[in-house]
C-alpha positions in Angstrom: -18.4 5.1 20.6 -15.7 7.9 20.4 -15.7 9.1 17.2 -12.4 8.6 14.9 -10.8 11.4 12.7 -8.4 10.2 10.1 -5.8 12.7 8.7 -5.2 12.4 4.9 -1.5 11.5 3.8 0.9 10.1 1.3 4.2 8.7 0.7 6.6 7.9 -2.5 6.5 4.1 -2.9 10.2 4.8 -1.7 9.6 5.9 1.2 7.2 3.6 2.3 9.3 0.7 1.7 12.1 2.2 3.4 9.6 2.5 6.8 8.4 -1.1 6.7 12.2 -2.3 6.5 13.8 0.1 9.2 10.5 -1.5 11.4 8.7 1.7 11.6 5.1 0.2 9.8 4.3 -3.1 10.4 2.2 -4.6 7.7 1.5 -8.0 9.0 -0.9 -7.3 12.1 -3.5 -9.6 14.0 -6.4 -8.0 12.8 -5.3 -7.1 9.3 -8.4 -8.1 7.0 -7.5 -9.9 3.5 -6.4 -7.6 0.9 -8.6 -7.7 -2.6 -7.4 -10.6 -4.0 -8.7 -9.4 -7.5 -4.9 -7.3 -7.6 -3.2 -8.2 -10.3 0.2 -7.8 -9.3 1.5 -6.7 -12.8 -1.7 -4.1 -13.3 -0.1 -2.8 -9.7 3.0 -1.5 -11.3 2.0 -0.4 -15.0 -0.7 2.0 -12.7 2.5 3.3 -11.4 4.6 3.7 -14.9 1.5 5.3 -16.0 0.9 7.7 -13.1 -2.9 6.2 -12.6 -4.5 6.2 -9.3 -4.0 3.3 -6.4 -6.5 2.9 -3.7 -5.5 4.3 -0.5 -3.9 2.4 2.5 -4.8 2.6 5.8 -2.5 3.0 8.7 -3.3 3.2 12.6 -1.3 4.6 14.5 0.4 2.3 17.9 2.4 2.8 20.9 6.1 1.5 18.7 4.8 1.2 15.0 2.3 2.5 12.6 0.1 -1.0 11.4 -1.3 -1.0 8.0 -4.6 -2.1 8.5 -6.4 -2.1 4.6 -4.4 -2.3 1.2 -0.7 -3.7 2.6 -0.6 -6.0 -0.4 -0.4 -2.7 -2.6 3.0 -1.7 -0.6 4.1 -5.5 -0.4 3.9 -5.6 -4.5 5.8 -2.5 -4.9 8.5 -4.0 -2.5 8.8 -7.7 -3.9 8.7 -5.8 -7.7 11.4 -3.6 -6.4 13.3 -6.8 -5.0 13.2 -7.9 -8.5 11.0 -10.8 -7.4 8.6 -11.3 -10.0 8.0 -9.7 -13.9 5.4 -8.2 -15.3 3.2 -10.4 -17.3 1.6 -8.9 -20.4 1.0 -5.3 -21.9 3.9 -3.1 -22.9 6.6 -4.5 -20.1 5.9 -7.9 -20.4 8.9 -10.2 -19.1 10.1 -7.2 -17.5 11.3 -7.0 -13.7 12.6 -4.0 -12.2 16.1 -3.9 -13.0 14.9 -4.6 -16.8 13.3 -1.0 -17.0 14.6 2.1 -18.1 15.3 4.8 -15.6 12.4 7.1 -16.3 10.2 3.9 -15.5 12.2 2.5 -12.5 12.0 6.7 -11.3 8.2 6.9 -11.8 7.4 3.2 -9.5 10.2 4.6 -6.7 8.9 8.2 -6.9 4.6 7.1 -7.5 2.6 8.9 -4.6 0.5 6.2 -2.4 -2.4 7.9 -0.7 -2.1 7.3 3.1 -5.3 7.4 5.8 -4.0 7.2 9.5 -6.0 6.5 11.9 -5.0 7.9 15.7 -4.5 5.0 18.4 -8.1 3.5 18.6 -9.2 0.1 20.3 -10.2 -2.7 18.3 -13.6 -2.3 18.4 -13.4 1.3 16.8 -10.9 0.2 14.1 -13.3 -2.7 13.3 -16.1 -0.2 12.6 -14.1 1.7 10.5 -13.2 -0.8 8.7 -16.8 -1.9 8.1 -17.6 2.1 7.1 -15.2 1.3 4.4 -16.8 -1.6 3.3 -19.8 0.0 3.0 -18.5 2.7 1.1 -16.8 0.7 -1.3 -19.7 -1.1 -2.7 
């Protein structure tokens, strides 16, 4: 097997939200594996008022759109918080959706940095194995 070199990237939540609407990244693929389900939808956001680090996600690169292959619930939270779709439960924002927050808090989830792997155009049977490298090293 060919061996695959990822490139290192990142996007403001902003941005990335504005790629997966204009059709650019495509977050619900065949192949995509379910996301941790341990995510706590309101811990996703106070990491972002608070500037903490967010696992990566992983993007492959296609022939008409970039696929997110690991971690799209991460983006999808940001967007459906940003939608005003849900409020935080608990901690210092409780009850708060995103057109309850102050600007310097609304600024810091638009603006927070999400760490981006892309992988080049790869068949399924090399972005399965690097998927179960990742596995591996998450343990």
């Amino acid at each position: 097997m060919k061996p695959i070199i990822v490139s290192k990237d990142f996007s403001s939540v902003y941005s990335l939200i504005k790629k997966i609407k204009a059709g650019t990244y495509k977050m619900d693929i065949s192949y995509k594996r379910d996301d941790r389900t341990f995510y706590n939808y309101s811990s996703i956001i106070e990491s972002a008022i608070y500037g903490l680090e967010l696992p990566a996600v992983h993007l492959k690169y296609n022939r008409e759109t970039i696929d997110c292959i690991k971690n799209s619930k991460l983006v999808m939270v940001f967007a459906a918080y940003i939608d005003n779709k849900f409020h935080i439960r608990g901690g210092e924002f409780d009850g708060k959706k995103f057109e309850d927050l102050i600007p310097l808090h609304r600024n810091r989830i638009e603006d927070y940095t999400i760490y981006i792997r892309l992988l080049p155009s790869a068949d399924a049977e090399q972005t399965e194995y690097y998927l179960n490298q990742l596995e591996h090293f998450d343990r």
